[in-house]
Structure formats: C-alpha cells, structure tokens
C-alpha positions as CSV (number, residue, x, y, z in Angstrom):
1,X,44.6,-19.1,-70.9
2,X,46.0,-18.2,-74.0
3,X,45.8,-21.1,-76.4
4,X,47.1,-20.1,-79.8
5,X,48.7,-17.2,-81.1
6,X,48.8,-16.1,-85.3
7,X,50.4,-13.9,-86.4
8,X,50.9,-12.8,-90.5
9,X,53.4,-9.7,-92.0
10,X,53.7,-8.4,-89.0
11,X,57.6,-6.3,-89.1
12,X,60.2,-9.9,-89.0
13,X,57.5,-12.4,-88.8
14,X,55.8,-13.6,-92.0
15,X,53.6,-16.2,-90.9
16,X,53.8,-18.1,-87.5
17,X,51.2,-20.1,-85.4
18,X,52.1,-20.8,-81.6
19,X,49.8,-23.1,-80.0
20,X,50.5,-23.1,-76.0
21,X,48.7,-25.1,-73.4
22,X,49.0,-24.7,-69.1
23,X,51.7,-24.1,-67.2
24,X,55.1,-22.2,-67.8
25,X,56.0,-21.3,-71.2
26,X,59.9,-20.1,-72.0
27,X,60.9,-18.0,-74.7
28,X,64.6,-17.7,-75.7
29,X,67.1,-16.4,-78.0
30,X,69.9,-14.3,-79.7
31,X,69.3,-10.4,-78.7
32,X,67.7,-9.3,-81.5
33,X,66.3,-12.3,-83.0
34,X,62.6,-11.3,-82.3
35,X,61.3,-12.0,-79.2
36,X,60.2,-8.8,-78.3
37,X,58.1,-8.4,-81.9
38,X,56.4,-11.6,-80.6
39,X,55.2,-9.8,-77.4
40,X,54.6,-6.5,-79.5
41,X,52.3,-8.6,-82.2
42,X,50.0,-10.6,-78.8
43,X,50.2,-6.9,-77.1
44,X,48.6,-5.5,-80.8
45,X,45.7,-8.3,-79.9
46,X,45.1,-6.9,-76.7
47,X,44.3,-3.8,-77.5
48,X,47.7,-1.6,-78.0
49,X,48.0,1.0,-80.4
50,X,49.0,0.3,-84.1
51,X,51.5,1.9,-86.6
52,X,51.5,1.5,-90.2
53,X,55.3,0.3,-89.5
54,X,54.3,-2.8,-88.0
55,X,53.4,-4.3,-91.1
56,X,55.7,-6.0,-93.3
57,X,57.3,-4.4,-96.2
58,X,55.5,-5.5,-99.6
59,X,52.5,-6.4,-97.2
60,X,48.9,-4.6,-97.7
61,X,48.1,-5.6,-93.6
62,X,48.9,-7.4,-90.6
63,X,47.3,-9.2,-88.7
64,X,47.4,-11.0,-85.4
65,X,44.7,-13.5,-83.7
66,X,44.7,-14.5,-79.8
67,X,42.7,-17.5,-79.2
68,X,42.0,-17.8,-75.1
69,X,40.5,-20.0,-73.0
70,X,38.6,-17.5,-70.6
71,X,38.1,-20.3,-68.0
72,X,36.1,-19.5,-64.8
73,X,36.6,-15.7,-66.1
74,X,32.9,-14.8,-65.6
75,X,34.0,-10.9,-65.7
76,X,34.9,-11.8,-68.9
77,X,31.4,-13.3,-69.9
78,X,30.0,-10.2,-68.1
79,X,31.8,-7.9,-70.4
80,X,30.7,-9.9,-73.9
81,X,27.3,-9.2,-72.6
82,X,27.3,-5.5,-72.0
83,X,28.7,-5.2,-75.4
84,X,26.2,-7.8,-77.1
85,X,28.6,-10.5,-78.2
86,X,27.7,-13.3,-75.3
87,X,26.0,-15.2,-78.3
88,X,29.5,-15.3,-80.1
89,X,31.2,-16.9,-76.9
90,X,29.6,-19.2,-74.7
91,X,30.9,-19.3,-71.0
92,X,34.1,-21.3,-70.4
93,X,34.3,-21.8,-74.7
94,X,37.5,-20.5,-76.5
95,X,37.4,-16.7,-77.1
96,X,39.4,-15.1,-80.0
97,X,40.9,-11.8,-80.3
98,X,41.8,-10.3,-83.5
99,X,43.8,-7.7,-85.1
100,X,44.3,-6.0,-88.5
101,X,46.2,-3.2,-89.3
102,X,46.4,-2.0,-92.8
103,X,49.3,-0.4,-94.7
104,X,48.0,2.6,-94.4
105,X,48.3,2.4,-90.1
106,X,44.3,2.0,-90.0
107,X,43.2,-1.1,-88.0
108,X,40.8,-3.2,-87.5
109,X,39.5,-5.4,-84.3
110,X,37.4,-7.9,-84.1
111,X,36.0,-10.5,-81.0
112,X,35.2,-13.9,-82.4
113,X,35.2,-12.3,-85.9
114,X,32.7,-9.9,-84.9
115,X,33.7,-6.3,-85.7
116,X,33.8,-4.2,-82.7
117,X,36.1,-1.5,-81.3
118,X,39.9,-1.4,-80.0
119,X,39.2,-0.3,-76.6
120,X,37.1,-3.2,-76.3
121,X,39.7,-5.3,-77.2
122,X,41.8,-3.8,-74.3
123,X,39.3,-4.3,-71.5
124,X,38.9,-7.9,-72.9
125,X,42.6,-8.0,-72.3
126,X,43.4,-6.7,-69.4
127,X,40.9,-9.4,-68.1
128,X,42.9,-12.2,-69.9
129,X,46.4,-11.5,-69.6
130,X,48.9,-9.0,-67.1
131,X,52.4,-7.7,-68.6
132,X,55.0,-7.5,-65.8
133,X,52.0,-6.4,-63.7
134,X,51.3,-3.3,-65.7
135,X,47.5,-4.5,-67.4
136,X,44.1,-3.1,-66.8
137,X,42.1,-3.5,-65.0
138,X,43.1,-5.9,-61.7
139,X,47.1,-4.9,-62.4
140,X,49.5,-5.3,-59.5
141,X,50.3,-1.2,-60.2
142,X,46.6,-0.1,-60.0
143,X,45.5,0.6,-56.6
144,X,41.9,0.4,-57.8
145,X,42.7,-3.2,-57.5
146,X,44.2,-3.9,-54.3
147,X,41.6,-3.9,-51.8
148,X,40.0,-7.2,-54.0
149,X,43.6,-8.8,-53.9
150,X,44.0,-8.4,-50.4
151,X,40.1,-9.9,-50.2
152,X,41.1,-12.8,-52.5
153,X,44.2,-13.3,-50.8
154,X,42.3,-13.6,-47.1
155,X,39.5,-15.3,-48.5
156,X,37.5,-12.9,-47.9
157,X,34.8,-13.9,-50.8
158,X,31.6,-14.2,-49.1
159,X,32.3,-11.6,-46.0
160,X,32.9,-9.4,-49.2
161,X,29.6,-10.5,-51.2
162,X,27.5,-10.1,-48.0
163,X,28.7,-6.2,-47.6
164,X,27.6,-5.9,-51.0
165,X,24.6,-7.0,-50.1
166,X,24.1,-4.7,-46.8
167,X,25.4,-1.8,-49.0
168,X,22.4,-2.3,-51.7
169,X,20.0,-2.7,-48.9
170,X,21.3,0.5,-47.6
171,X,21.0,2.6,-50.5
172,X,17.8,1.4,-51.4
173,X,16.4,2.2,-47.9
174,X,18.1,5.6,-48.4
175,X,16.7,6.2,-51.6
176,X,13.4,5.4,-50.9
177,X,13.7,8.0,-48.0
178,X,14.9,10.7,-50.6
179,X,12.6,9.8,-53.3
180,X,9.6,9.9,-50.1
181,X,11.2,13.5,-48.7
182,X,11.3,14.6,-52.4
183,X,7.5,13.7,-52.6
184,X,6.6,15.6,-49.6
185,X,8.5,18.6,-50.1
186,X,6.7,18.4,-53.8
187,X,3.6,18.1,-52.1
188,X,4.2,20.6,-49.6
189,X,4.7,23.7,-51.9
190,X,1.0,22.7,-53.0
191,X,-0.3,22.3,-49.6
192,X,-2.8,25.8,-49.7
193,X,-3.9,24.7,-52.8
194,X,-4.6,21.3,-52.0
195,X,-6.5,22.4,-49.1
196,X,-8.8,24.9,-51.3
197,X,-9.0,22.6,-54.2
198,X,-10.7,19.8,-51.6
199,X,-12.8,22.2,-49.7
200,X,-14.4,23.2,-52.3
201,X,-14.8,19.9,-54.4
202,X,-16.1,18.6,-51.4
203,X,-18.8,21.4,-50.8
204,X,-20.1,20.8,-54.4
205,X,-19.6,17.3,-54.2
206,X,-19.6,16.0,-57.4
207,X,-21.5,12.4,-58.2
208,X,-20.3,10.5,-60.9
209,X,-22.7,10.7,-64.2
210,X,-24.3,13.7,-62.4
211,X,-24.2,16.0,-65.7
212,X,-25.7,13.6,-67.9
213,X,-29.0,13.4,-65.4
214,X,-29.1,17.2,-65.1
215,X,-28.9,17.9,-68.4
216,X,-32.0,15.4,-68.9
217,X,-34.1,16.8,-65.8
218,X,-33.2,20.6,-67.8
219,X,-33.9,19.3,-70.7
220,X,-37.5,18.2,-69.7
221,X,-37.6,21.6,-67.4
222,X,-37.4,23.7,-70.4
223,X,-40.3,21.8,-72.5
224,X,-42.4,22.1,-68.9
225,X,-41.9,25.6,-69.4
226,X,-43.5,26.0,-73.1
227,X,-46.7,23.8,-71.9
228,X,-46.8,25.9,-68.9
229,X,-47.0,28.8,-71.6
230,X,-49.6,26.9,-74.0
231,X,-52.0,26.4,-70.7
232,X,-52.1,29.7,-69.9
233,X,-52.7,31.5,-73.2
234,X,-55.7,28.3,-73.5
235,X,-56.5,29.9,-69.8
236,X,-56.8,33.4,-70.7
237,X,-59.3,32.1,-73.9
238,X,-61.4,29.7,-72.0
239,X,-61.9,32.9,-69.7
240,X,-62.3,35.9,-72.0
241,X,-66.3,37.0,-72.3
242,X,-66.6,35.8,-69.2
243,X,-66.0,32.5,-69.6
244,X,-67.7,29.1,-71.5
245,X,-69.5,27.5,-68.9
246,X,-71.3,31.5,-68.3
247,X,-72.0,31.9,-72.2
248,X,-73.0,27.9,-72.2
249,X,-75.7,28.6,-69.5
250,X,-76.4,32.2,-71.4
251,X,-77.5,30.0,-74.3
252,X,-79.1,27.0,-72.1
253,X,-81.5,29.9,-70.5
254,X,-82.4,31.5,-74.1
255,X,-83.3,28.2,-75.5
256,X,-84.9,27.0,-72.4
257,X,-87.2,30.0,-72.3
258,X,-88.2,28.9,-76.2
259,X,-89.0,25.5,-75.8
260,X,-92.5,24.9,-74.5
261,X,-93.3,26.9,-78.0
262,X,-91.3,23.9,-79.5
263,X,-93.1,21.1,-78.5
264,X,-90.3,19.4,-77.5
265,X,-87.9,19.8,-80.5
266,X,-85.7,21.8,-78.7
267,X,-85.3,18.6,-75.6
268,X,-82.7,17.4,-77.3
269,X,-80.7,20.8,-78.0
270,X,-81.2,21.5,-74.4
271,X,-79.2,18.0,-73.5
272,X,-76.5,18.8,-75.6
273,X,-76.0,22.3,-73.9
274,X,-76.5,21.0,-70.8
275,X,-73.2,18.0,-71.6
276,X,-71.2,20.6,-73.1
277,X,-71.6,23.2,-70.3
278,X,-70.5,20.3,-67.7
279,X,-67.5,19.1,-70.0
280,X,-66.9,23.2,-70.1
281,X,-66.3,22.8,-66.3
282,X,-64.5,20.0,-66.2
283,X,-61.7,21.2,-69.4
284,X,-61.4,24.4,-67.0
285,X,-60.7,22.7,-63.7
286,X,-58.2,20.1,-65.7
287,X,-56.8,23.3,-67.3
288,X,-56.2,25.0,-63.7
289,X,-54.8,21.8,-62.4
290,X,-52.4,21.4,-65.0
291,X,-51.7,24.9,-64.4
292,X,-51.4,24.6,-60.5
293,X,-48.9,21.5,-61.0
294,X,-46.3,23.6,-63.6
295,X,-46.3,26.1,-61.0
296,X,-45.8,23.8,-57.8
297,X,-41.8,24.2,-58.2
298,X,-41.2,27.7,-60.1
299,X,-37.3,27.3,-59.2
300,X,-36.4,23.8,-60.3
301,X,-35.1,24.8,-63.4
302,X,-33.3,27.7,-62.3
303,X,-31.5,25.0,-59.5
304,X,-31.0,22.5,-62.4
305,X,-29.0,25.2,-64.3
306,X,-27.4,26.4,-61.6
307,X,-25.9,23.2,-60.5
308,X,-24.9,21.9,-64.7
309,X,-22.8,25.5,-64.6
310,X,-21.5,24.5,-61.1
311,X,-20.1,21.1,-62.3
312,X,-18.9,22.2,-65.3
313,X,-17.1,25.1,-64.4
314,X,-15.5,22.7,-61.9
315,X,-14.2,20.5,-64.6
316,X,-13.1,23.5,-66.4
317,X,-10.8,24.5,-63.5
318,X,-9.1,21.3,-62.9
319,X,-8.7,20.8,-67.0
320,X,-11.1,17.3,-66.9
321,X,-14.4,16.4,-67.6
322,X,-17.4,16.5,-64.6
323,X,-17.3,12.7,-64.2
324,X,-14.2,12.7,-63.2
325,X,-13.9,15.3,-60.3
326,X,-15.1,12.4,-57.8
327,X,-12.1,10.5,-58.5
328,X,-10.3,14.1,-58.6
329,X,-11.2,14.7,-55.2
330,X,-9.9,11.7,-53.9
331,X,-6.6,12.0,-54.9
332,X,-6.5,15.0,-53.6
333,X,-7.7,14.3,-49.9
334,X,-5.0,11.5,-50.5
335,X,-1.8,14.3,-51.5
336,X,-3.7,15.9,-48.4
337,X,-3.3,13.2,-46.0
338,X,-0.4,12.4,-47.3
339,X,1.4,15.8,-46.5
340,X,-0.8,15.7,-42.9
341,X,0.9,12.2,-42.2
342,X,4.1,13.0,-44.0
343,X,6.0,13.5,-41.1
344,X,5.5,9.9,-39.3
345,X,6.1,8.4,-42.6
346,X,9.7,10.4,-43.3
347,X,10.3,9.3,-40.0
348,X,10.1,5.7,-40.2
349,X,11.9,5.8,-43.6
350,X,14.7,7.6,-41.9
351,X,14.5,4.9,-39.0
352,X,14.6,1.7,-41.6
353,X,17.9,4.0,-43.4
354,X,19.7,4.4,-40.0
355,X,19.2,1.2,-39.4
356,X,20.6,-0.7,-42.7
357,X,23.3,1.9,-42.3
358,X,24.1,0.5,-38.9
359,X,24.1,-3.3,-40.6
360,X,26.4,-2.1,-42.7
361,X,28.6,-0.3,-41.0
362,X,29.0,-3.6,-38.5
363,X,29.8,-5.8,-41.2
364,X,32.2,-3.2,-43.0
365,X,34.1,-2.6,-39.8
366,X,34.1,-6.3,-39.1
367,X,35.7,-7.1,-42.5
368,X,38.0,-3.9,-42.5
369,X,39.4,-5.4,-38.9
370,X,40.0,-8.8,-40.7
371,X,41.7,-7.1,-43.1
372,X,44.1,-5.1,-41.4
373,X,45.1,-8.6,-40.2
374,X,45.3,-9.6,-43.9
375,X,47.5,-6.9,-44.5
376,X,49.9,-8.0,-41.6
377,X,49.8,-12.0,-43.3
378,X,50.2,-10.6,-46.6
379,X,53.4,-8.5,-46.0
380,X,54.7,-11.3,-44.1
381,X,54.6,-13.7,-47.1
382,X,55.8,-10.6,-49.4
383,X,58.6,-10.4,-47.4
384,X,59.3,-14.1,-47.3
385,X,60.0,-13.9,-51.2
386,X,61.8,-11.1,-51.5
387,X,65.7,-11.9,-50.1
388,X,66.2,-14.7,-52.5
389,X,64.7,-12.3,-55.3
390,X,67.9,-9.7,-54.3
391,X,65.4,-7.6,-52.9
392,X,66.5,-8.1,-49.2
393,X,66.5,-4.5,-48.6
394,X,63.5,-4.0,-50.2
395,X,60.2,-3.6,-47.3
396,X,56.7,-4.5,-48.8
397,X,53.6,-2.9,-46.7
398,X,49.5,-3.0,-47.1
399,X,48.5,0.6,-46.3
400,X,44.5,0.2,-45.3
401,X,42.9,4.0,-45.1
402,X,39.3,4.3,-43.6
403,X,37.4,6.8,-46.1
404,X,35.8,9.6,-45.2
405,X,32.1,9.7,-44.0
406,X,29.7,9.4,-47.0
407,X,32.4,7.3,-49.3
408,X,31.5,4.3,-48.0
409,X,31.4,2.1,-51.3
410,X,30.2,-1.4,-51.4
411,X,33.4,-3.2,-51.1
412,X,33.4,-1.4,-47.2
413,X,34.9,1.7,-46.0
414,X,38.6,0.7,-46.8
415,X,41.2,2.0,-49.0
416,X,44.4,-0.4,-49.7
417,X,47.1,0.3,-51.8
418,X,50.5,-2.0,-52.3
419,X,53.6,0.3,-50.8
420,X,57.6,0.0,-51.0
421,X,60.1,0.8,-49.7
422,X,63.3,0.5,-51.7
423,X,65.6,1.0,-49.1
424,X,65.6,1.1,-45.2
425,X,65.4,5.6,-43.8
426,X,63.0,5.6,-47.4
427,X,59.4,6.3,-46.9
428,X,57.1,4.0,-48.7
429,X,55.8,5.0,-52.1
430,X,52.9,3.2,-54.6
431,X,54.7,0.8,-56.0
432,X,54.0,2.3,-59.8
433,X,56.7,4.8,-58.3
434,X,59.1,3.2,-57.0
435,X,59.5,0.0,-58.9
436,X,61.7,-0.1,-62.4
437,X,62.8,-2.1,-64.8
438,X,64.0,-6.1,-63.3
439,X,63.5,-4.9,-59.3
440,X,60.0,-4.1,-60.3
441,X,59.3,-7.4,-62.4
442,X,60.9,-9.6,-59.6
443,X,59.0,-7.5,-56.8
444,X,55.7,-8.0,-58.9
445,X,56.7,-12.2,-59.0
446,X,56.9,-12.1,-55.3
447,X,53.6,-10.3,-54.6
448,X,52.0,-12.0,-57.6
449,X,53.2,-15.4,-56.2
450,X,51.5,-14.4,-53.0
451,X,48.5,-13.5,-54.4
452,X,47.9,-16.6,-56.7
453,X,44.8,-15.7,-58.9
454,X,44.1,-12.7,-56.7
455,X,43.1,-10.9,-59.9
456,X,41.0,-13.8,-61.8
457,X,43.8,-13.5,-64.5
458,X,44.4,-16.8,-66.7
459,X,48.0,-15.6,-68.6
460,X,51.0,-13.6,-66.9
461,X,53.5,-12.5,-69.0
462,X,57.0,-11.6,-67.6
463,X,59.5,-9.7,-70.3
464,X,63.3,-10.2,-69.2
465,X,62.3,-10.6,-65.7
466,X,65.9,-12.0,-65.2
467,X,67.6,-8.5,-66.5
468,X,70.6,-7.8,-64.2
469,X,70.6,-11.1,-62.3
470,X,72.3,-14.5,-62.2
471,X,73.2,-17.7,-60.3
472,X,71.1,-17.9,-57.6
473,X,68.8,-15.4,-57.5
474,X,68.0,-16.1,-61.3
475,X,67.1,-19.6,-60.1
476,X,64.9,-18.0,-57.1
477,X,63.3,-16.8,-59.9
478,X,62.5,-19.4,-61.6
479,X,61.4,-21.5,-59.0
480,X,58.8,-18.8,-58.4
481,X,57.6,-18.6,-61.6
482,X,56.9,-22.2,-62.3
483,X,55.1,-22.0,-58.3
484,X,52.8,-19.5,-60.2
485,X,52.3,-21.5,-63.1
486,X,51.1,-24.2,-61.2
487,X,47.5,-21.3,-60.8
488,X,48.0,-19.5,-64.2
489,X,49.5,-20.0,-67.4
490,X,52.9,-18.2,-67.3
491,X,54.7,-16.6,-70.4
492,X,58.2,-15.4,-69.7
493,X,61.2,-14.0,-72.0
494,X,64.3,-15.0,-70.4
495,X,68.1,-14.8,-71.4
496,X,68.6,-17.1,-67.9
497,X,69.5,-20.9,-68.2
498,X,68.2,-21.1,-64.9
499,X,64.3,-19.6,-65.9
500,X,64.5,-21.1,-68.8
501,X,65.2,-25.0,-67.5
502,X,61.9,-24.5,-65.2
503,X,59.6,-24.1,-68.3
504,X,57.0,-27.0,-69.1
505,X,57.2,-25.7,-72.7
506,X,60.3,-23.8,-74.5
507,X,60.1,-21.9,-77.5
508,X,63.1,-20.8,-79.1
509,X,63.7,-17.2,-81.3
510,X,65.9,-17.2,-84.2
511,X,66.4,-14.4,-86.9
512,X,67.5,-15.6,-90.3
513,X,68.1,-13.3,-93.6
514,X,67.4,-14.0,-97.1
515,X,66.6,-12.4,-100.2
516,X,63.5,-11.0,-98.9
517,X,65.4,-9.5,-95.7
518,X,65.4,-10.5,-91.9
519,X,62.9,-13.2,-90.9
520,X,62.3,-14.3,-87.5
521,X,60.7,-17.7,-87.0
522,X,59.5,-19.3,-83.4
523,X,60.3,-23.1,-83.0
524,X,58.7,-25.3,-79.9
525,X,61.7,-27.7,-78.8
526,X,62.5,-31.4,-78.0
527,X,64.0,-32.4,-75.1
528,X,67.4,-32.6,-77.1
529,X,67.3,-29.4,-78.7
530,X,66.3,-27.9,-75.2
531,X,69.5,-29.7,-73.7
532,X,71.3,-28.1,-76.5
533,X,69.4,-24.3,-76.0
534,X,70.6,-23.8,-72.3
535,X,73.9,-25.3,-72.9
536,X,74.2,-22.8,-75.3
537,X,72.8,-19.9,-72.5
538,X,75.2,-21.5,-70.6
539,X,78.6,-21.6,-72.6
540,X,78.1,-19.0,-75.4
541,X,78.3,-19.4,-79.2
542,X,80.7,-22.5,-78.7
543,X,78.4,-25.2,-76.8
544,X,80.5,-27.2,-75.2
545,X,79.8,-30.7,-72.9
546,X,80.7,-28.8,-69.8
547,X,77.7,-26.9,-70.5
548,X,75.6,-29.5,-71.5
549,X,76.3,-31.2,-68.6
550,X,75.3,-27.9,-66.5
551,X,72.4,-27.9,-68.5
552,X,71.1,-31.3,-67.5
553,X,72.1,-30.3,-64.3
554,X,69.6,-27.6,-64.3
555,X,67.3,-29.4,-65.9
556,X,67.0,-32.4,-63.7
557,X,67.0,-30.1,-60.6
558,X,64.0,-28.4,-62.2
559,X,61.9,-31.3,-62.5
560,X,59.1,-31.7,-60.1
C-alpha cells in the first residue's frame, strides 16, 4: 500500500507531500489543474522513463519518493533479496522508492536510499502498484499472469504448490537419468580401453609400497654381487700353486724330515704348521660356502629389476606414481562394472522418471479439470459485472489450452489467457487487443473486482475510469471500486460526482499562477469542503444548493 507520496520541482508541482492510508482514495479537479502530473511524478517512482522536461524551470533536479507498505508481499521481499537490499527492508516494514532526475535528463534511483538501477525500480513496481491493469508483472493485460489469477481466484493455492512439488521431483528424477546416461555413454566410448587397462594392471598386480621394497632387495642384490666378485678373486689366490693347505703340508714334510737333527727345537714350529694348515682348510671351505650361497639364486637380481621397470613403466603410462596403481585399478574395474551393469541401472532410472512423470501428470490433469471449471465460475461472475458497467454487449471468456508434450511447466500443462468479445458475431481477442480507453478500464474493474488480490497487488490505480459515462453506470462504477478497496488500496482520478462520493479519502487538484508561473497544489478535504467539491462536479462553476443537496444525496447513499 502506498503510504506517502513526495514530490519536489517536478513540471507544476514545487513541493507537495501526500500521505494516504487504506481504502479508496479520490482525486479531483479542473481539467488541467494537474492531476495527471501527479500520476506521471508516482509513475517516475515506479520505474518510467525520465526527461529533462519534467523538472521545474530554474530547478537543478526532481525528485519524487514512494513510501509503501509491501504488506504480505513476500515476492517483493524475494526480489530485495536477489538484488542484495533485504537488509535495507525488513519483511512487512515500509519500503521507499526514489527518484531523481537532473536538469540535464540523467536520473537517478534509489530503494531505501540505496543506489540501484531503474529497471529495478520497475519490477519493484509492478509488484506494488497496477495502472488501469497495464503493470508488470501480474497485470490484468499479460497473459503470463492469468493462469495464477484464475488459481487465486479458485483457490487453488495448495493443489498449485503440490504440482510444484511433483514437477521438481520429476525433473530431478529425469535429470539424474540424463546425468546417469551421459555417464555411461562417457564410459562407454572408453570401454576397450578400460578393459585393456585392467587386464593388464591386474596381471602385474601392483601392491602398495611395492617399489620402495624392490628397490631395497636391488639395492642389497647389487652389493651381493661385488662380494660374490671379492670371494672369487680370494678363490682363485687361495688356489693358485696349488693351493695353501698343499704348500702348508709341503713345508710341514721339509721341516718334519729336519727335526730329529733339532732336538726338538723345531716341535714347536711343527705345531704351528700343523694349526695353520687346518685353519687353511677351514678359510677354503668357509670361502666355497660363501661362494655356493651367492650363487644359490643367479637370477634374483635380474627378477628384482625386471619387476622395478615393470611397476614403473606402469605408473608412467597412467601419468601416477607405482603406489597408486592399486587404487588405479580399482577404479577402473569400478568404470568397468559400471558400464557391464549400466544397463539395469539406466533402466531403473528411467522407471523412477516414468513414474514421477506419471505423479505429475495425475495431479496436473486433476488441477487443469478444476480449472476448466474455474474458468466457467469466473466468466460467470465477469459477466455478472459487466451490464451495469455499459458493457452489456460485451462477452468475457477463460480460454484454457493444454500445451504440447514436453512444455509441461510447473504451474501444470495449462495455458489461460483473459478473452473478449466486444460485440456479439466478434471472435474473441486478448484483451490487450480489444480493450481501449474507459471500456477497457471498466472491463479491467469488473475482472479485477472478481479477482480480488488475484495478483498479490497492494495499490490499483484507475486514471479517468469514468471517461464517457454518467448517471448510473458512473455510480456502478463506483460502487465497484470501493468493493475493491475493501482488498486493496484503490487510487482513482475521476471527473464523476458519483466515483468521487464513494472515496474514504478525497484529494482535490487545483492550478494557481503567480509570478513564478502555474503551480499545482494537492489538498486532502473535510467533510465540508467535500460537500462543496461534488456540488461543484455536480452544478458547474456556479455551486448551487440544488447541487449540494445532490451531493449529500450521493454522499449519504455512499456510506456503508
């Protein structure tokens, strides 16, 4: 609801405040005097383009400030979030919309004083307030809207919410089944290589920290190989001349053969020869066995190497390091058994799809039969308003559409769009077509009467609805319009006595000149100077107490 309108050097008006409150709101006065600069300056709020001509002559700017109560207008909260500003306006507080346009035809917008762009300013808007219908989004001319009118209109709220729901179940089942199919086609180009990449990681069949223990046992492989190198050159010494032990026993035998000549200096000699010939033996058979155990695996070391080049030219090949083709090889018997059970998988996905498809389609076609008898209530109510509105010839129609296979959205497989006919023999047409000027405004009163809050809007604004219309249609009218004020704050521009003695709240439009040129100024009225405004409506320049007596007439009649 719009609570407070400023506005400053904007063309006529210097400097005016307007604070408004609920239900209907009149605004009256001389052609002329300004009341359509007041709608231009709250429309240059919302979001409409800017001229350097709007501002006041002398003036560097204008500017213009809409203060709202959004109310239960959570799309409105939703939208201040997208854009980052939900800390400037907490839900259900007062929300301000402002606009400054420089001499120069630049502007300027700002939500709750925080910069931000124009076209932000219109989508906040178009959620606040609807101008004879025409607003976006949710207005009575955009079919976009009309399938959640007819919704709100039949109640239709948590049918509606539980579709939703059944359509996101839907589409996640489906996309799960594509993103499963994308993985197995993705997998399946790879199949032959899988299959030779795990064949052979599993015939070498790679242990994890393998390369560090072969690189040790090589490692002590090689050294085995030098000592096997320093025994046998030792060999080949201990043996050369025939051998120690023989040349030992040689020397024993000389000696011996000397020693009864000795008289036993030599025993002692002979002892010694006799140790060193047996320690002689026993080097040689410790050097043969050391030999014999070097030479018990000859091939060891060529296995060890064999097997380090194996793992390593392994990791090579799949770009890692030999530790990690264990884990390697598992993943790939997994993309393996993965493409081998693919099938069984896909088709289970497919199964859960079809059937959140079918959940969906049941409650869809269940709410798109309830609607179609929505449609039947709705035009029947439309048509209920639309004789006293002078639209008797006028015939109002709901045209549902099924969409086509695979446009199923998640408001159900409906289209609706708002049709008229003008006249009987004339084919229905969108109502954006067919509707002008006062027939459309009144047409729009009678389907936004129907609708109530259809389109979660807090402020309707109706310019001249009464163009071209009197007596009692002009008081159909206004009967209407303070119906719909009794759901939304309604802001009309009437030249009708009969609209205008239905308002809760009347405003009245003067123009005045002085030295600084044509000034118009906005004044809320009493009760007298209301009398006094529709006798005047009534009677002309000359008020006279005929008409004030009409006008309390019409005044009385109009209070609940």
């Amino acid at each position: 609801m719009l609570r407070r309108l400023s506005i400053r050097n904007y063309v006529l008006i210097s400097s005016l405040d307007i604070d408004l409150g609920p239900g209907m709101a009149v605004f009256t006065g001389e052609t002329g005097a300004g009341k359509s600069i007041l709608l231009d300056a709250l429309g240059l709020a919302l979001g409409a383009r800017a001229t350097a001509g709007v501002v006041t002559r002398g003036s560097d700017s204008a500017s213009v400030a809409a203060v709202f109560d959004a109310g239960r207008a959570d799309s409105v909260q939703d939208l201040l979030v997208e854009h980052g500003l939900d800390e400037s306006h907490a839900a259900g507080s007062e929300l301000l919309l402002r606009r400054v346009v420089g001499a120069d035809g630049r502007s300027r917008a700002f939500v709750n004083d925080t910069p931000t762009g124009v076209a932000l300013l219109r989508r906040l808007g178009g959620l606040l307030v609807e101008i004879d219908g025409q607003s976006e989004p949710g207005g009575l001319l955009d079919p976009a809207g009309h399938l959640a009118m007819l919704d709100d209109f039949a109640g239709h709220a948590p049918e509606r919410e539980a579709l939703a729901a059944a359509h996101a179940a839907w589409r996640a089942a489906h996309a799960a089944q594509q993103e499963a199919e994308d993985a197995q086609e993705a997998a399946g180009r790879e199949e032959d290589y899988l299959r030779h990449a795990v064949s052979e990681l599993e015939a070498l069949a790679p242990e994890c920290g393998e390369e560090a223990r072969r690189a040790g046992e090589r490692a002590a492989l090689l050294n085995g190989q030098k000592l096997g190198e320093a025994l046998d050159a030792a060999s080949t010494e201990i043996a050369s001349d025939g051998g120690v032990g023989a040349r030992l026993t040689s020397a024993r035998r000389a000696i011996e053969r000397a020693a009864p000549a000795a008289g036993g200096t030599l025993d002692g000699l002979l002892e010694s020869l006799d140790r060193a010939a047996i320690e002689a033996e026993e080097a040689e058979g410790a050097l043969d066995a050391a030999r014999r155990a070097l030479e018990s695996d000859p091939g060891r070391l060529e296995a060890v190497e064999e097997r380090l080049f194996s793992l390593r030219a392994a990791a090579r090949k799949h770009r890692t390091d030999p530790d990690s083709l264990g884990p390697l090889l598992m993943r790939l018997q997994g993309e393996l058994e993965t493409i081998e059970s693919g099938a069984g998988t896909l088709r289970a996905l497919a199964a859960e799809t079809e059937a959140a498809h079918r959940a969906y389609r049941v409650r869809a076609e269940a709410l798109s039969a309830a609607r179609r008898g929505a449609a039947r209530a709705l035009d029947e109510a439309v048509a209920g308003e639309l004789a006293p509105l002078k639209l008797a010839r006028a015939r109002f129609g709901t045209a549902l559409d099924v969409v086509a296979d695979g446009a199923e959205g998640r408001a159900g497989i409906d289209r609706c769009r708002f049709m008229l006919s003008p006249d009987p023999g004339v084919d229905p047409q969108p109502l954006a077509k067919v509707a002008s000027g006062g027939e459309r405004a009144r047409l729009l009163l009678a389907l936004r009467v129907c609708l109530a809050r259809a389109a979660g809007l807090t402020t309707l604004l109706f310019d001249e609805i009464d163009r071209g219309i009197g007596g009692a249609v002009a008081d159909a009218v206004g009967e209407r319009l303070a119906r719909l004020a009794r759901d939304v704050q309604v802001l009309v521009v009437t030249h009708s006595p009969q609209v205008a003695a239905r308002g809760d709240h009347h405003f009245r439009v003067t123009r005045s000149e002085g030295e600084q040129g044509a000034a118009a100024r906005v004044t809320l009225l009493s009760e007298d100077e209301r009398r006094e405004e529709i006798a005047r409506m009534l009677s002309g320049a000359e008020v006279t107490e005929e008409a004030r007596a009409a006008a309390d007439s019409l005044l009385a009649r109009s209070t609940p």
